[in-house]
Backbone as CSV, one residue per row, in Angstrom:
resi,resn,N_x,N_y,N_z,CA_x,CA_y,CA_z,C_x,C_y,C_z
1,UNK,8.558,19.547,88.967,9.005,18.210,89.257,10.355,18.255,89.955
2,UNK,11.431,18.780,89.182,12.600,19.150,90.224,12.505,19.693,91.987
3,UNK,11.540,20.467,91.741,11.287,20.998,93.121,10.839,20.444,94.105
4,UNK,9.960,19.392,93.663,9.038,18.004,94.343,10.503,16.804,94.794
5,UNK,11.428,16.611,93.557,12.286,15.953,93.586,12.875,16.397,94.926
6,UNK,13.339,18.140,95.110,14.236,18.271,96.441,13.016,18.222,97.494
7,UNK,12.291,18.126,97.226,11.278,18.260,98.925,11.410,16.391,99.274
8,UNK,11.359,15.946,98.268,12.127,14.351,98.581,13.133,14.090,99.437
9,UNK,13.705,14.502,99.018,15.347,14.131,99.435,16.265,15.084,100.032
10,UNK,15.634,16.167,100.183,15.872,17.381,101.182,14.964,17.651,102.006
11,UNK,13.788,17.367,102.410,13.104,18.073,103.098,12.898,19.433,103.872
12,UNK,14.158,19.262,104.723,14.892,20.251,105.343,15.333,21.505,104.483
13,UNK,15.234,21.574,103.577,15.867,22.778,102.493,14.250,23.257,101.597
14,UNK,13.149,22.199,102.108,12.030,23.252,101.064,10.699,23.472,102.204
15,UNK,10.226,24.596,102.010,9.086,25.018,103.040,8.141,24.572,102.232
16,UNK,7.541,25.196,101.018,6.840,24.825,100.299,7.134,23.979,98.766
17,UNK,6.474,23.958,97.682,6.857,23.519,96.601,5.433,23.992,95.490
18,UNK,5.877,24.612,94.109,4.689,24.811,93.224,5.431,23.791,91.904
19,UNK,3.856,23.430,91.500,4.052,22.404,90.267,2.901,23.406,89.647
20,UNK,4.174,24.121,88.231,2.819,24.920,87.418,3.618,24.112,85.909
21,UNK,2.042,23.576,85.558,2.070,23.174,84.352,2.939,22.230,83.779
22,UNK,3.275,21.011,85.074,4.218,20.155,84.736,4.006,18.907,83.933
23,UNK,3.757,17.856,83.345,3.535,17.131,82.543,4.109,15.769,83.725
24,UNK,2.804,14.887,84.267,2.973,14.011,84.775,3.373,12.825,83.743
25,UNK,3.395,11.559,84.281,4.101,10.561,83.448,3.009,10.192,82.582
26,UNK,3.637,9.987,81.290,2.784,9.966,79.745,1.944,8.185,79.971
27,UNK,2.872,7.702,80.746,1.919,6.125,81.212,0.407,6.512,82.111
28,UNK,0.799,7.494,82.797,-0.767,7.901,83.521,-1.354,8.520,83.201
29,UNK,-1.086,10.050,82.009,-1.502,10.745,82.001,-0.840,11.335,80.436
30,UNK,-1.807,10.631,79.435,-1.043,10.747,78.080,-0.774,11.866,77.273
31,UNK,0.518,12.961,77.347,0.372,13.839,76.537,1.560,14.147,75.363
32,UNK,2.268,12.877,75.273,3.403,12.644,74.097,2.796,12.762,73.047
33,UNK,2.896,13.577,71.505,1.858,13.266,70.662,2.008,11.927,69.983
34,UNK,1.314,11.086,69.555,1.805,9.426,68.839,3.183,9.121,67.937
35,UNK,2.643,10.616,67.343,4.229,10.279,66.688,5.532,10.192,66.975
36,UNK,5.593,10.498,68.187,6.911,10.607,69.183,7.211,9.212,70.044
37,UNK,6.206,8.891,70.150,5.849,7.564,70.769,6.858,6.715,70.729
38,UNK,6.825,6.747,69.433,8.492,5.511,68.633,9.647,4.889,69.310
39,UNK,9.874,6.982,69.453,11.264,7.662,69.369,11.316,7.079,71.147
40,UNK,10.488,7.842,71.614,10.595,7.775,72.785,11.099,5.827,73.088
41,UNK,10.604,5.262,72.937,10.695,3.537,73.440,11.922,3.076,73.073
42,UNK,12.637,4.036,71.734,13.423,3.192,71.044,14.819,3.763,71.990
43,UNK,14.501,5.050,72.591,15.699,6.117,73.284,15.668,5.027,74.892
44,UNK,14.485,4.685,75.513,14.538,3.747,76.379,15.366,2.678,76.503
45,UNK,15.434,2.145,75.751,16.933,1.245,74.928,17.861,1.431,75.576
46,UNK,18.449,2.563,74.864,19.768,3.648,74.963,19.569,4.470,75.702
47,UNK,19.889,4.883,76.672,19.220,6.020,77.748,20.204,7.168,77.617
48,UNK,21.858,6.080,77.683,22.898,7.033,77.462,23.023,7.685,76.206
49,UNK,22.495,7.293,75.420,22.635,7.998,74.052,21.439,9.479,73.546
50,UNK,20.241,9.345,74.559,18.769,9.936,74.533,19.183,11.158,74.022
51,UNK,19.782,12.046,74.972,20.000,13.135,75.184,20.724,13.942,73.498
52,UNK,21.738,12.879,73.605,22.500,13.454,72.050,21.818,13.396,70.680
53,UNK,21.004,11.881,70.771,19.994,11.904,69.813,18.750,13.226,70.180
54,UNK,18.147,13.307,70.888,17.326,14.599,70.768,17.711,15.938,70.728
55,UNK,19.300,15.985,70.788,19.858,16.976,70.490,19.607,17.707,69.197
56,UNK,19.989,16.560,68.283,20.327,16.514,66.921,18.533,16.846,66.265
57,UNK,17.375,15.731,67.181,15.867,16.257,66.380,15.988,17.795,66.871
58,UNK,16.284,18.433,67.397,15.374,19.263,67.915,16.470,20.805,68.000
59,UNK,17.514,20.389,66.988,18.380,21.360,66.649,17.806,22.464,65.630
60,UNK,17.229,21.926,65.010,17.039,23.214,63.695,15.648,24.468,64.726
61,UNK,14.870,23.662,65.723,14.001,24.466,66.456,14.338,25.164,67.655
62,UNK,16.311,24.724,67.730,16.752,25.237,68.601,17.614,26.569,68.050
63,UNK,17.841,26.803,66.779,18.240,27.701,65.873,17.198,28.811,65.418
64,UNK,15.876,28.433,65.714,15.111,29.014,65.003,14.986,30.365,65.791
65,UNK,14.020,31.575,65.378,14.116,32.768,66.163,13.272,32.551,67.461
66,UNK,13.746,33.061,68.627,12.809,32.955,69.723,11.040,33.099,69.103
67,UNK,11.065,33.813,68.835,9.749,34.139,68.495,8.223,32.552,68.195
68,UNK,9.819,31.977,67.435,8.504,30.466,66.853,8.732,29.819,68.273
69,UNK,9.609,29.542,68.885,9.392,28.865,70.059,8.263,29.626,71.194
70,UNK,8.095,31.153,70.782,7.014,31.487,72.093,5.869,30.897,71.265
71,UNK,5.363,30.940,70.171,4.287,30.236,69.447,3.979,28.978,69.952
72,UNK,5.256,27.840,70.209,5.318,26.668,70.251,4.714,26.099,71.878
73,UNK,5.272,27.100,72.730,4.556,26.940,74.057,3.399,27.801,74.463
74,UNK,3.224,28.909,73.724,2.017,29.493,73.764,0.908,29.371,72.343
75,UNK,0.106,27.547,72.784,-0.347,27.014,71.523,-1.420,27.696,71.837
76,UNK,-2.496,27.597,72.457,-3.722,28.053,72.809,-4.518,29.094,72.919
77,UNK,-5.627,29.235,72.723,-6.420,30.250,72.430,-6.640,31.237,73.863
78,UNK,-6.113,30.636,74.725,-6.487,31.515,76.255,-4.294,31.801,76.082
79,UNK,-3.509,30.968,75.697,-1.887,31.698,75.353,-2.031,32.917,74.651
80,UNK,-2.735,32.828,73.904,-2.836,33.963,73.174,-3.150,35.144,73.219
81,UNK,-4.544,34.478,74.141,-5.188,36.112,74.755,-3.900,36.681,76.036
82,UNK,-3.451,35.881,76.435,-2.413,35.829,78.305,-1.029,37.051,77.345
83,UNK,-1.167,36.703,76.057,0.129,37.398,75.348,-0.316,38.702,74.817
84,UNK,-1.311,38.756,74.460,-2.149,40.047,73.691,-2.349,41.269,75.162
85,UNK,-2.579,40.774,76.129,-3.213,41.266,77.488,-2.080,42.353,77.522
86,UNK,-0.935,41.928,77.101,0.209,42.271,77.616,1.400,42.531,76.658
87,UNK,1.783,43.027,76.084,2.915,42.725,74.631,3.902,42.822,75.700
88,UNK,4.656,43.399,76.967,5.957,42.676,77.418,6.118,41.423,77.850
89,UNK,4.928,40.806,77.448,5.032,39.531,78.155,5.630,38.367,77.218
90,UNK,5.710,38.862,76.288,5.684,37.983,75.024,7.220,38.120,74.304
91,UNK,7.573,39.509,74.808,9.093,39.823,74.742,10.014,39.139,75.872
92,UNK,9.132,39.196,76.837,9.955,38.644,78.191,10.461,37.042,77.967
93,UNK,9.023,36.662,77.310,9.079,34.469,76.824,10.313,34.418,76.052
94,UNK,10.400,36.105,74.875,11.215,35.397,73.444,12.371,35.815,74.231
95,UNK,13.112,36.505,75.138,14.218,36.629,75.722,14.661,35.100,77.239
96,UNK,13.931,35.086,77.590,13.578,33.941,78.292,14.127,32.398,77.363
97,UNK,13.385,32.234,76.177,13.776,31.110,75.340,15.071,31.069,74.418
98,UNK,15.551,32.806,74.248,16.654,32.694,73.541,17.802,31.880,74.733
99,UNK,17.865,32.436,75.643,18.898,32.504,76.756,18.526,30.318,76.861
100,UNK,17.487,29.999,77.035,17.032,28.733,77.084,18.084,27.918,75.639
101,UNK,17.901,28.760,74.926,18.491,28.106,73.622,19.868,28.800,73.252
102,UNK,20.285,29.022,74.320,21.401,29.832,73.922,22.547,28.694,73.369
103,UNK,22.809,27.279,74.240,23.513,26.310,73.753,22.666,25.312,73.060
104,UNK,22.470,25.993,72.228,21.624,24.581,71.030,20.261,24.154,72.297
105,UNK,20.337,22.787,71.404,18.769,22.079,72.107,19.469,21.105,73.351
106,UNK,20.603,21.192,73.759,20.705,20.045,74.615,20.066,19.962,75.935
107,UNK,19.534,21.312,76.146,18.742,21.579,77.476,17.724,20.925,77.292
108,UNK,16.903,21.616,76.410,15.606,20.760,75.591,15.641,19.049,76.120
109,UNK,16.554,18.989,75.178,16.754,17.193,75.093,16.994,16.487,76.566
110,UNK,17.926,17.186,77.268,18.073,16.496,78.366,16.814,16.559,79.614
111,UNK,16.065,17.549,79.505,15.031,17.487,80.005,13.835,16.811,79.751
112,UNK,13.578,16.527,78.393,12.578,15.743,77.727,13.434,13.978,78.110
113,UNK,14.186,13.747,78.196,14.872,12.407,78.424,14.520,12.492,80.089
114,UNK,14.686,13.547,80.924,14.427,13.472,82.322,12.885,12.882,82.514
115,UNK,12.289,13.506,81.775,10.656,12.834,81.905,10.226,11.595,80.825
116,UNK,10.390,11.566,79.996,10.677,10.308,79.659,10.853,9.247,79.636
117,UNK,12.542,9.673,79.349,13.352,7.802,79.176,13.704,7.474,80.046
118,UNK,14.148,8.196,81.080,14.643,7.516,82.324,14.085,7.748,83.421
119,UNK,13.972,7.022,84.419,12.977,6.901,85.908,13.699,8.291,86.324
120,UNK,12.166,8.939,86.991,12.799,10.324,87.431,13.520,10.364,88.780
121,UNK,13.859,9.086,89.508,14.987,9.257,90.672,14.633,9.735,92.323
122,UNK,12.982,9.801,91.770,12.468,10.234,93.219,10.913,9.530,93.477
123,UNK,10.002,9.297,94.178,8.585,9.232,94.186,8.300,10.454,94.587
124,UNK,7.409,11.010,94.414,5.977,12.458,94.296,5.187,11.733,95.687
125,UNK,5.197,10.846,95.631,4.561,10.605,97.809,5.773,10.667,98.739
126,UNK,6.922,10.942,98.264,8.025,11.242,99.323,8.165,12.682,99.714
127,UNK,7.663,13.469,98.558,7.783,15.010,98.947,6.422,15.282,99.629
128,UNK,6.669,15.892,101.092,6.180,16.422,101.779,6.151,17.664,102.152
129,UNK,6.534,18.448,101.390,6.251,19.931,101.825,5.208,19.965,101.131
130,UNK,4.034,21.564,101.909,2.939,21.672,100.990,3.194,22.398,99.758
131,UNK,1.812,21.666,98.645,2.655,22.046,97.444,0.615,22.329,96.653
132,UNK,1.117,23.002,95.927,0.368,23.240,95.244,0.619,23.633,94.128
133,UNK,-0.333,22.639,92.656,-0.366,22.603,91.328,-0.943,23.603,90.872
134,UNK,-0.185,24.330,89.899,-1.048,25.216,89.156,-1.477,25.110,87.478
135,UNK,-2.412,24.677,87.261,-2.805,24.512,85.850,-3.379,25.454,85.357
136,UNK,-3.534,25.716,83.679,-4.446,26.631,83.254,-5.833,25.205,82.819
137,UNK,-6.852,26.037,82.939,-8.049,25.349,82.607,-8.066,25.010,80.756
138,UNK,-7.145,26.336,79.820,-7.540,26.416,78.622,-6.026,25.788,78.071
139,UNK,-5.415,24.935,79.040,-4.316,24.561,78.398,-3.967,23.104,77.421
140,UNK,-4.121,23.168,76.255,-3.959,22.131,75.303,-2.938,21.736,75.175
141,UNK,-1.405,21.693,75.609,-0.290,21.019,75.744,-0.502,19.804,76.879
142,UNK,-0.612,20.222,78.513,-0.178,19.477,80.016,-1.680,20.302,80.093
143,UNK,-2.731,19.136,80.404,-4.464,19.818,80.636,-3.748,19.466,82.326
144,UNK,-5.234,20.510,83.168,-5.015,19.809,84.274,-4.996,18.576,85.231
145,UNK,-5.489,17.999,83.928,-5.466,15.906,84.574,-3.861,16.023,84.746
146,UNK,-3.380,16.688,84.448,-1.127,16.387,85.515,-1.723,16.615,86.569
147,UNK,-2.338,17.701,86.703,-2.128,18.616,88.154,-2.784,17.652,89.106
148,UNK,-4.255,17.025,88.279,-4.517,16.087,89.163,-3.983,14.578,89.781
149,UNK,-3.062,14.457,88.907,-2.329,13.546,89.007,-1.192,13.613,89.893
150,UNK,-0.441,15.406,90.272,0.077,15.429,91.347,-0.287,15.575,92.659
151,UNK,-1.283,15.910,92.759,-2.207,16.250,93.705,-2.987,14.574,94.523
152,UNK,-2.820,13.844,93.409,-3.384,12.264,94.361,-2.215,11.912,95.046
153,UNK,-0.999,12.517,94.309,0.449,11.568,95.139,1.024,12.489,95.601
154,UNK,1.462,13.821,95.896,1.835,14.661,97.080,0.525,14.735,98.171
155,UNK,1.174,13.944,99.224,0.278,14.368,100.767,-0.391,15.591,100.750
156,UNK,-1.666,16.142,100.738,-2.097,17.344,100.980,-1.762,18.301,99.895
157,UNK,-1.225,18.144,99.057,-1.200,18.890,97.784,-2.681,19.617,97.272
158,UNK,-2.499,20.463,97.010,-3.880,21.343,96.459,-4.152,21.482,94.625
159,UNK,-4.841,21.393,94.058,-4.898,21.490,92.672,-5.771,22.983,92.288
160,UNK,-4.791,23.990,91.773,-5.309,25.192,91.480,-5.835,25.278,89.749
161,UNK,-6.734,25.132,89.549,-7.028,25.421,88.023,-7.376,26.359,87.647
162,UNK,-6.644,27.731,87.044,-6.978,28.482,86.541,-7.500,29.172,85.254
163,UNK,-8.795,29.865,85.823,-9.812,29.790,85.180,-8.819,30.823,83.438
164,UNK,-9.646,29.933,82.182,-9.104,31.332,81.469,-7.237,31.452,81.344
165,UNK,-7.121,30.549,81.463,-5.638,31.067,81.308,-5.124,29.184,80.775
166,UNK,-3.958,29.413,80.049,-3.611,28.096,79.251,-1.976,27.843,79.555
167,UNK,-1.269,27.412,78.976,-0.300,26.412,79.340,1.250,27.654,79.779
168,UNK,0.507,28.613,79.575,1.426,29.810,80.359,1.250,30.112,81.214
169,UNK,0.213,29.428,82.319,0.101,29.830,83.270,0.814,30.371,84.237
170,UNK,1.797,30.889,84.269,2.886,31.303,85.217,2.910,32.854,84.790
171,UNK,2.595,33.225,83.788,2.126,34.312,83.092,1.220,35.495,84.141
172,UNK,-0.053,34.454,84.444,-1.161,35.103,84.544,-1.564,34.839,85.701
173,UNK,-0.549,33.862,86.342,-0.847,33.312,87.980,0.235,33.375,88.601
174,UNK,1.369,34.417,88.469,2.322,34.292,88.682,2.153,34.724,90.021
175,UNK,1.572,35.717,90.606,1.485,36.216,92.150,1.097,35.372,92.882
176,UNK,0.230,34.284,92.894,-0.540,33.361,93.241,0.753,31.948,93.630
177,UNK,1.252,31.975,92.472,2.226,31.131,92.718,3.389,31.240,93.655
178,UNK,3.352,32.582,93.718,4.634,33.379,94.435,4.294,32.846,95.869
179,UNK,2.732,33.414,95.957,2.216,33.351,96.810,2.006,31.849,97.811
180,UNK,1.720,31.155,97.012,1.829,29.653,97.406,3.060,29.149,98.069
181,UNK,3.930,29.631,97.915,5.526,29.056,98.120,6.223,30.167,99.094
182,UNK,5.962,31.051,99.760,6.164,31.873,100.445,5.842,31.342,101.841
């Protein structure tokens, strides 16, 4: 989404653009679980405050050992196999998420408020570089109804669903992706 954001409003600065496994807006394409639902409407409110309040939920999982957070994004039964295939891959996520969590959850938070609570600051039919979505087919977090959802509103956008592989897709399609944006 960031990357779509600069092909917006930079044009000139992006050749291509990849959307792997991004989570389109929860109004089109519902993947907030209900119980968050609340939180989310009530942070809409307060926009300026979002960030500090989800600081504070999402502190004790920002303390926790890398390890439960690779669990947390690698929910799925095709994450699992994408991690087994490979044991550095799974070291690479928990070093990857420590460094992610190195200052508490405010990254977390301020990014979950970016998609969210506040308008994301760009339209997805303004970015015109070619772009192509990459989804996993076995992914139970962001299914590929996002991908299809970026793919109706970037011009010429392509929707890649990969077969067998789940919400890590960057994992297991990473050349592909490389490849796309080159």
């Amino acid at each position: 989404r960031v990357a779509l954001a600069l092909a917006a409003r930079r044009p000139d600065l992006v050749r291509a653009a990849a959307v792997v496994a991004t989570p389109a807006p929860h109004e089109d394409v519902p993947w907030i679980p209900e119980e968050h639902i609340a939180l989310i409407e009530q942070l809409k409110g307060d926009p300026g405050s979002a960030t500090a309040a989800l600081t504070q939920v999402f502190a004790e999982m920002a303390a926790a050992p890398a390890a439960a957070a690779v669990e947390m994004v690698g929910a799925g039964p095709a994450d699992e196999a994408a991690l087994a295939a490979d044991p550095s891959r799974g070291a690479r996520l928990e070093a990857m998420l420590a460094e992610a969590f190195a200052q508490g959850a405010v990254g977390m938070a301020a990014d979950i408020v970016s998609y969210t609570v506040v308008p994301w600051g760009f339209d997805p039919i303004a970015a015109e570089a070619p772009t192509t979505a990459f989804y996993g087919d076995g992914d139970v977090m962001i299914s590929p109804a996002h991908g299809e959802w970026y793919a109706s509103r970037v011009a010429g956008a392509e929707l890649r669903v990969v077969p067998d592989s789940g919400h890590l897709v960057a994992l297991t399609a990473w050349a592909d992706i490389l490849a796309a944006v080159v």
